[in-house]
C-alpha positions as CSV (number, residue, x, y, z in Angstrom):
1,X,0.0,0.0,0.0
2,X,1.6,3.2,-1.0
3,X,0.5,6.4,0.5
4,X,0.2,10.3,-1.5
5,X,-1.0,13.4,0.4
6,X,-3.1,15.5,-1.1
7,X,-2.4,19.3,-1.1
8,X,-5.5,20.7,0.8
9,X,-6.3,24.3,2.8
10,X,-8.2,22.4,5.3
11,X,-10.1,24.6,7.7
12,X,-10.6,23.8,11.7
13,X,-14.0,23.3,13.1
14,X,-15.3,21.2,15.6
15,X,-17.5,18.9,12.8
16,X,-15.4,16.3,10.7
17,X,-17.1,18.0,7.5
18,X,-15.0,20.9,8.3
19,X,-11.9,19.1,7.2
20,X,-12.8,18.8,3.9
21,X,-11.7,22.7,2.8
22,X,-10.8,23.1,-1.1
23,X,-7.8,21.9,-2.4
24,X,-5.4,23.6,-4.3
25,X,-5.9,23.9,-8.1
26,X,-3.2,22.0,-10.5
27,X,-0.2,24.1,-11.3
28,X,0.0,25.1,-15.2
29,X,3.1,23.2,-17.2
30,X,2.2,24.8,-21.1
31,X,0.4,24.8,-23.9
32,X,0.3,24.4,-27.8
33,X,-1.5,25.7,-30.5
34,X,-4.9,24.0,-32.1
35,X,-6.7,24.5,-35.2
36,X,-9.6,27.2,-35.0
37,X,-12.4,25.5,-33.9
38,X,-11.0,22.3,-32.3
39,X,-13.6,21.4,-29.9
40,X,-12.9,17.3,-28.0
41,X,-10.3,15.5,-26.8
42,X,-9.6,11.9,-26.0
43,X,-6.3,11.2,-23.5
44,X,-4.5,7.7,-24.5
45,X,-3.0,5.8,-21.4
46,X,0.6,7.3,-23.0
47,X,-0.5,10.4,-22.3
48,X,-0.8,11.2,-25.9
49,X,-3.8,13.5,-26.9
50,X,-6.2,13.2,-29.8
51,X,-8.6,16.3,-30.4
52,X,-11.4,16.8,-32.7
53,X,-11.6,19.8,-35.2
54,X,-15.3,20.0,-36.6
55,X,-13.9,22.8,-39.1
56,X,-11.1,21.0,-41.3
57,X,-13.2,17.5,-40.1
58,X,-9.7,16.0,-39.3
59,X,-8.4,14.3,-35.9
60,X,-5.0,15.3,-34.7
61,X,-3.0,13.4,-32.2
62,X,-0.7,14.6,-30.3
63,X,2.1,13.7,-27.7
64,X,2.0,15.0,-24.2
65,X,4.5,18.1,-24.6
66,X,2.3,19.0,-27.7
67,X,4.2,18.1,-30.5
68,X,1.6,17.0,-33.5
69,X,1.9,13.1,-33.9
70,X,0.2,12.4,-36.7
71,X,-3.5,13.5,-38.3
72,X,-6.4,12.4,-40.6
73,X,-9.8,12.4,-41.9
74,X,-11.5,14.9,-45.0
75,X,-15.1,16.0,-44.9
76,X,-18.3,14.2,-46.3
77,X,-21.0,16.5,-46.4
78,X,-23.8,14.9,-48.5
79,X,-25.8,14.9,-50.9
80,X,-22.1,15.3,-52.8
81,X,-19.4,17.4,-51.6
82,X,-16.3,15.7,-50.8
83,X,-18.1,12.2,-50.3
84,X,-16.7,9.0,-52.3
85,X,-18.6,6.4,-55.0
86,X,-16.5,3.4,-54.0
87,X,-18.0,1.1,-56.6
88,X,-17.9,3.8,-59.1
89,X,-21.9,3.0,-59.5
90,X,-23.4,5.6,-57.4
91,X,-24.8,6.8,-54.8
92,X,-22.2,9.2,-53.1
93,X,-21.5,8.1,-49.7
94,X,-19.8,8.6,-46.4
95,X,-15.9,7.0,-46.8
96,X,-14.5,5.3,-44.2
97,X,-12.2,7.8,-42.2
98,X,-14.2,11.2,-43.8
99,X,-16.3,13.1,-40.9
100,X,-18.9,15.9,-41.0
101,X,-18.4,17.7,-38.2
102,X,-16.8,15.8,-35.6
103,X,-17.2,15.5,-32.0
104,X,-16.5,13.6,-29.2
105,X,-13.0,11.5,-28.9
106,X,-12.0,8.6,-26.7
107,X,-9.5,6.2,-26.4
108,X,-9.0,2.5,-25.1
109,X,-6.5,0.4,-23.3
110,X,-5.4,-0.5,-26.5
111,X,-4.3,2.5,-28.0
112,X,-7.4,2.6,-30.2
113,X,-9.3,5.8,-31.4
114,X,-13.2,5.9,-31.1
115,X,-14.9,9.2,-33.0
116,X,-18.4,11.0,-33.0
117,X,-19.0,11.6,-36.5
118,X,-21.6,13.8,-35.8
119,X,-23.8,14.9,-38.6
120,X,-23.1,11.7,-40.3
121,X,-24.8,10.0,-37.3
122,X,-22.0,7.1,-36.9
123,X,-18.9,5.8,-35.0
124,X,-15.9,5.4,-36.3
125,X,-13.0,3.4,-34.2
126,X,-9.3,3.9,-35.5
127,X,-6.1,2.0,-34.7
128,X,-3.2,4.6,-32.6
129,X,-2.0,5.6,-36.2
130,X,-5.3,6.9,-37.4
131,X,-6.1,3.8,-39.7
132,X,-9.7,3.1,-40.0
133,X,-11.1,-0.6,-38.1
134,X,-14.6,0.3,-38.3
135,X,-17.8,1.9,-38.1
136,X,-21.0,1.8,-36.7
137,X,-24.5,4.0,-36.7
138,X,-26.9,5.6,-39.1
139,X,-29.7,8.2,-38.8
140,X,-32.7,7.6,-36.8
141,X,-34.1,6.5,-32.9
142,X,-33.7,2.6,-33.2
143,X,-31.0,0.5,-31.9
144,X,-27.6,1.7,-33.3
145,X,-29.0,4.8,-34.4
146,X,-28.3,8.2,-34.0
147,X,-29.6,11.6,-34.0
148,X,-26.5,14.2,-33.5
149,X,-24.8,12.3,-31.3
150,X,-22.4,14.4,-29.0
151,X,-19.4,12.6,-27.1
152,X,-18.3,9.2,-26.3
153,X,-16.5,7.2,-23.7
154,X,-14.9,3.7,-23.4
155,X,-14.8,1.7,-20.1
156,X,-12.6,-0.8,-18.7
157,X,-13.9,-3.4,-20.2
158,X,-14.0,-1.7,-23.6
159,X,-17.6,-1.0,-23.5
160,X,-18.6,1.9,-25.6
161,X,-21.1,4.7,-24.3
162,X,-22.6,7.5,-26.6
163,X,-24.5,10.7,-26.0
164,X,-27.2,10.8,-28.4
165,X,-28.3,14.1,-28.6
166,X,-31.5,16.3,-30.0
167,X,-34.8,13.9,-30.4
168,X,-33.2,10.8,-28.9
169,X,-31.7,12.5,-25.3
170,X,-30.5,9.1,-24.3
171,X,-27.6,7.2,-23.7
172,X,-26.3,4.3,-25.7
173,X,-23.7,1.4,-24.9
174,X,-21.9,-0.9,-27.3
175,X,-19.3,-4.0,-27.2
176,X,-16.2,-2.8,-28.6
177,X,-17.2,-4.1,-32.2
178,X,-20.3,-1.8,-32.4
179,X,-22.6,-3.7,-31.3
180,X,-25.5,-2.5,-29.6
181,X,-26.1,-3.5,-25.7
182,X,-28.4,-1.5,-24.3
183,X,-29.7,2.1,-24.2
184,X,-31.3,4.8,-21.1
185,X,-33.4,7.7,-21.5
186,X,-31.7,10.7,-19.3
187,X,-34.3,12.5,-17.4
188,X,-35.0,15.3,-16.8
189,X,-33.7,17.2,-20.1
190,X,-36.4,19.8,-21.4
191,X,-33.7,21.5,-24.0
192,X,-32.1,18.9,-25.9
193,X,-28.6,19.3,-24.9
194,X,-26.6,16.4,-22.9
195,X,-23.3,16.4,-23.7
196,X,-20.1,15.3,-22.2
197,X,-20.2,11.2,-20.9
198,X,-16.7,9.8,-19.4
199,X,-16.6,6.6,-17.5
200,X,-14.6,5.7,-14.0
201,X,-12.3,2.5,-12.9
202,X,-15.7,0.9,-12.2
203,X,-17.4,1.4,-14.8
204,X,-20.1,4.2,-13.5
205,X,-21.2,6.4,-15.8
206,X,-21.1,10.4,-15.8
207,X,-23.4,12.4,-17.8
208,X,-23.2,16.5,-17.9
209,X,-26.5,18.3,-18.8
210,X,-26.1,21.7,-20.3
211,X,-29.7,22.5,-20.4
212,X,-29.9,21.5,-16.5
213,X,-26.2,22.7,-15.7
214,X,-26.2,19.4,-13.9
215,X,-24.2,16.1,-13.7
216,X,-25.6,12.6,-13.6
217,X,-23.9,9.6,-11.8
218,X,-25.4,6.4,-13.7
219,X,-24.5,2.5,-13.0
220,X,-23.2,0.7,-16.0
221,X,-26.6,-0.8,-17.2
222,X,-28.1,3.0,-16.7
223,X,-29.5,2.9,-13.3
224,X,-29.4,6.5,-11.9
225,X,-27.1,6.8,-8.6
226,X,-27.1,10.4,-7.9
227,X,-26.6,14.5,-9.9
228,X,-25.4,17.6,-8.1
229,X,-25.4,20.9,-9.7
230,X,-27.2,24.1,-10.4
231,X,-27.5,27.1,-12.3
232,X,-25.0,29.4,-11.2
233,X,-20.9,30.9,-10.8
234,X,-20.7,29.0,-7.1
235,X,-18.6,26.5,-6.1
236,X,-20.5,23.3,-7.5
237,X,-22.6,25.2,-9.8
238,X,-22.4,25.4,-13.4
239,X,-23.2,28.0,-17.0
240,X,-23.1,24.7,-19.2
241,X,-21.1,21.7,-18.7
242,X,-19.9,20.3,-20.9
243,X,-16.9,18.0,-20.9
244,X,-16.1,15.6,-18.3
245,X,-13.3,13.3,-17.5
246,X,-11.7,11.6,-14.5
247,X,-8.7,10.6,-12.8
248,X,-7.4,7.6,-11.4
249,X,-8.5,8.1,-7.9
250,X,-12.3,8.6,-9.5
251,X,-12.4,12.4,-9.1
252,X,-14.3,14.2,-11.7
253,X,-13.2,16.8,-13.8
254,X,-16.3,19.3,-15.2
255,X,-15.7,21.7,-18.4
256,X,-17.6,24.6,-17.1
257,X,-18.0,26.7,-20.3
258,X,-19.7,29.8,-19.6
259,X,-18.2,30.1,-16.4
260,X,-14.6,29.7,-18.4
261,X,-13.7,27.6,-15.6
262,X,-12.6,24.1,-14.4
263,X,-14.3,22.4,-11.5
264,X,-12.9,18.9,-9.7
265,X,-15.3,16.9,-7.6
266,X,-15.2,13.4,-5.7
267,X,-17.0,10.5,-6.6
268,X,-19.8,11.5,-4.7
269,X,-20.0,14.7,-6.2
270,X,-18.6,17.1,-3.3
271,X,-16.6,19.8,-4.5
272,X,-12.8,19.5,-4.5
273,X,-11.4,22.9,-6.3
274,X,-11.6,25.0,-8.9
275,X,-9.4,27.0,-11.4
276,X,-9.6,28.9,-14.2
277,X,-11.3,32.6,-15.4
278,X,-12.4,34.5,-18.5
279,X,-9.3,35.8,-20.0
280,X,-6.3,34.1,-22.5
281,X,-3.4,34.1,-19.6
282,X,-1.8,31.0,-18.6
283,X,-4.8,29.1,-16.2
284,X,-7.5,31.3,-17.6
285,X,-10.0,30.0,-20.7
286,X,-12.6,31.4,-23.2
287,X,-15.6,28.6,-23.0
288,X,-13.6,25.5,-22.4
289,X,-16.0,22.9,-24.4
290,X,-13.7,20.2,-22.9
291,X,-11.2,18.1,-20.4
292,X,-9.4,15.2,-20.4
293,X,-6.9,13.5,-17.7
294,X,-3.9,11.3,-18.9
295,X,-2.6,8.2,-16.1
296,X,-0.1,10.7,-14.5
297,X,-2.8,13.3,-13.2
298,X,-2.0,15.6,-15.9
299,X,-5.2,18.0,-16.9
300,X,-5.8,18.7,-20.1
301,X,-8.7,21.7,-21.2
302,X,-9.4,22.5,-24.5
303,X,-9.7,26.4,-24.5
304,X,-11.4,26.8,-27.3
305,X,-11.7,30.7,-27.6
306,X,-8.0,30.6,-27.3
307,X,-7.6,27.9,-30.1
308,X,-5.2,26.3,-27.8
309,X,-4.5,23.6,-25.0
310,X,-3.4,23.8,-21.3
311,X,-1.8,21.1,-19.6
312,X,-1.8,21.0,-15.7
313,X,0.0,19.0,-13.8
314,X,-0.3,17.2,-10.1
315,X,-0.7,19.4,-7.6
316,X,3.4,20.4,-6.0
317,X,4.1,17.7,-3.1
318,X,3.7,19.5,0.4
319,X,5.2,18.0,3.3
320,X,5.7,21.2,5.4
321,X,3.7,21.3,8.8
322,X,0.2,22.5,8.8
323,X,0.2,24.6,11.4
324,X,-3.5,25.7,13.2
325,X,-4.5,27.1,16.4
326,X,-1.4,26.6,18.1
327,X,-1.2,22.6,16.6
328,X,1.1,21.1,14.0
329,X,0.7,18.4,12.1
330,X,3.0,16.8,8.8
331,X,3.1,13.7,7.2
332,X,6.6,12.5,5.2
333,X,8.0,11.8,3.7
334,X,5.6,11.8,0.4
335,X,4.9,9.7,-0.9
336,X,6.4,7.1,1.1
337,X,7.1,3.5,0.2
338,X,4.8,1.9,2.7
339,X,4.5,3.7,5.7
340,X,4.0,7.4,7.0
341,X,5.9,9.4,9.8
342,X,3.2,11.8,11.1
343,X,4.8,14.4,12.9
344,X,2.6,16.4,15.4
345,X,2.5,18.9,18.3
346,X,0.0,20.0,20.5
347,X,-1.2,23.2,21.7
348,X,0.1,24.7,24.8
349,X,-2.2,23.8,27.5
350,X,-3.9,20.6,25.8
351,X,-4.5,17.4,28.8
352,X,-5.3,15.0,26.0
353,X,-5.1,14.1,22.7
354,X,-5.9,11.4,20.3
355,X,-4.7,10.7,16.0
356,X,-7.3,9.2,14.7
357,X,-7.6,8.3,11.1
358,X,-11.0,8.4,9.4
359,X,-13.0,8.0,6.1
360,X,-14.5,10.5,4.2
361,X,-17.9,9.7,5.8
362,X,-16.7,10.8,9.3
363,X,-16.2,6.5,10.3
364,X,-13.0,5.6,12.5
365,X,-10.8,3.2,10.4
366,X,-7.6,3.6,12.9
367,X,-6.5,5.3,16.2
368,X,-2.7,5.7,16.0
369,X,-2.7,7.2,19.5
370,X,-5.3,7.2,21.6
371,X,-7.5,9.7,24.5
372,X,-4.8,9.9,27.0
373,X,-2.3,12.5,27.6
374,X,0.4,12.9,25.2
375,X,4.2,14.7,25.0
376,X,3.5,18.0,23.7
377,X,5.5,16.9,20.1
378,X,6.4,13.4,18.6
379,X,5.8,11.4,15.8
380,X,4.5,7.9,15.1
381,X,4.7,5.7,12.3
382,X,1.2,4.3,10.5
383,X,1.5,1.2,7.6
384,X,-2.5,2.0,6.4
385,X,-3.5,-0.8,9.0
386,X,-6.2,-0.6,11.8
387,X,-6.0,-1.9,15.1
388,X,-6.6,-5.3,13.9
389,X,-3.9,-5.3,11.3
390,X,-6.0,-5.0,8.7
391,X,-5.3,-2.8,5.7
392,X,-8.0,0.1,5.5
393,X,-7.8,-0.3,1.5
394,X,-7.3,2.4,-1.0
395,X,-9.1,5.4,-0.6
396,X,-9.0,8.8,0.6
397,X,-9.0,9.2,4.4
398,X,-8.5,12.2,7.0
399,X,-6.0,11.9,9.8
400,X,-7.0,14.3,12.3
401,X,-4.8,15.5,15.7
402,X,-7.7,16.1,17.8
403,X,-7.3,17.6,21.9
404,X,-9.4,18.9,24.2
405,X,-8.8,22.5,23.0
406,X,-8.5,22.0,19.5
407,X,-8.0,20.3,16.0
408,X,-5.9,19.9,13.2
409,X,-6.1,17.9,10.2
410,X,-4.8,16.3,7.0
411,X,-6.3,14.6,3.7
412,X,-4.4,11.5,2.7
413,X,-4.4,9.0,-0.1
414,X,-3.9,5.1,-0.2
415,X,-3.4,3.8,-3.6
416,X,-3.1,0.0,-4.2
């Protein structure tokens, strides 16, 4: 069990929920150049980056400092222009690897490419150079049809999911040949425009609704879980979300597009941080339409105003003492191997103290020291194992120096 500290603010309060402040946003690392109008992107395992541009109706890939890769596609726009007569007999039709207007981009664990070709109302699924493997979809509200479809996503078992926009406001899902599994009405649209669909470790599904400035947590066979969001420039609220992505602890990453901003929640949909404003400085965006993480923790937004891309990385590592109310507490070094030397102190005047570790639902999982009077500084050494000598698993927990006069706490992560 390895450990990783998050960098959090985390305020003091008496109630546990106090010690889960905002953390700091991502620091920025660069950016390159796109095409005007590039609009999606799809993050390979590699880190390598594929983006959609609807106005040349080409993909290009990219590696991870930017540098172009490779591209491809040309534009079918029926009834004739630029369209192909394979047989030489008529009709003009879509070619294989030829868009009109594409959207949404994702990738799998096989360094395969799957495309919304939008107004042609299909799939396409390329091989990591571009070549064409296959194609699935035509117009309409039956299975394997499509009406506008929006964005895409691909889960760990190489399942694909679609947003099928305008008349059809549903979800569909697909093997990794194309074809059809199943589909789910989303709810509670009244404007015609979900959007963004990413996937986590588990397969759960995330939905954002632009007309609803919500997000919707679905199961894998499209039974709702939960949505948070509202109308709005507050922390949690949104102006049109519309890409969505997550990381590899299952945080979520929301492209809020009118508020030109990036928000970061949990897997239960508490807010984490935020970054971004209107403006075309380094961290700042003009209607981000998109995001996209890579297997590091690396960000990636689409700032489409700004015909660009910013990369963020991983929060900086802090192991310096957070110091509150007269009470220190650090944990080092980080990340550690397999264990973590927390380093406290207590406030002058404290009787007792305890270091208990919790979960983010306020439950003990460990007591490294318990109620009983203490030396006024020390340090102990914690393996991720309760009382029992049980691991507490992988997760995000809160170890919290707690006395009879105060508290101070810290957010910590256990990754497998």
């Amino acid at each position: 069990m390895h450990l990783r500290e998050n960098l959090l603010v985390l305020a003091t309060a008496t109630s546990f929920s106090s010690a889960l402040a905002e953390e700091l946003p991502p620091p920025f690392l660069l950016e390159w150049a796109l095409s005007v109008g590039s609009w999606q992107i799809g993050v390979h395992a590699s880190g390598d980056v594929c983006v959609s541009d609807p106005s040349d109706n080409v993909i290009e890939k990219f590696d991870n400092d930017g540098d172009l890769i490779t591209q491809w596609g040309s534009q079918c726009q029926l009834p004739g222009f630029g369209c192909v007569d394979s047989d030489g007999a008529g009709p003009l039709e879509f070619g294989d690897g030829q868009f009109w207007i594409p959207r949404g981009v994702a990738t799998d664990a096989s360094g395969n490419t799957y495309v919304v070709d939008s107004t042609n109302h299909r799939i396409q699924k390329f091989d990591s150079n571009g070549s064409f493997l296959l194609k699935w979809g035509s117009p309409g509200s039956g299975d394997g049809q499509f009406q506008w479809p929006w964005d895409i996503a691909v889960d760990s078992e190489t399942n694909v999911y679609v947003t099928d926009i305008l008349n059809n406001q549903r979800v569909t899902k697909y093997d990794r040949d194309g074809n059809f599994l199943l589909r789910w009405e989303l709810g509670g649209v009244e404007c015609g425009i979900s959007l963004g669909i990413a996937t986590d470790a588990v397969n759960n599904v995330y939905v954002t609704n632009d007309c609803n400035n919500s997000v919707q947590k679905f199961d894998s066979r499209g039974g709702f879980l939960l949505a948070w969001g509202s109308q709005g420039s507050g922390d949690g609220q949104f102006e049109g979300p519309r890409g969505v992505a997550l990381d590899a602890s299952g945080n979520i990453y929301v492209a809020d597009f009118r508020n030109h901003r990036i928000q970061k929640f949990d897997s239960d949909g508490e807010f984490l941080t935020k970054w971004g404003s209107r403006g075309s400085g380094a961290g700042q965006f003009e209607s981000p339409p998109d995001v996209g993480v890579d297997a590091a923790g690396n960000v990636y937004v689409i700032d489409a105003g700004n015909d660009r891309i910013q990369k963020f990385g991983v929060p900086a590592t802090d192991v310096a003492t957070r110091v509150q109310n007269g009470m220190a507490l650090s944990i080092a070094p980080n990340p550690p191997s397999t264990t973590a030397t927390i380093t406290y102190s207590v406030a002058p005047g404290a009787r007792t103290a305890r270091l208990v570790v919790y979960d983010l639902r306020g439950r003990v999982v460990a007591r490294i020291l318990r109620n009983g009077s203490v030396p006024s500084q020390g340090s102990v050494v914690w393996d991720g194992r309760n009382a029992n000598g049980a691991s507490v698993g992988a997760g995000v927990y809160i170890v919290r120096l707690e006395t009879d006069r105060s508290t101070v706490a810290r957010k910590v992560v256990l990754i497998p």
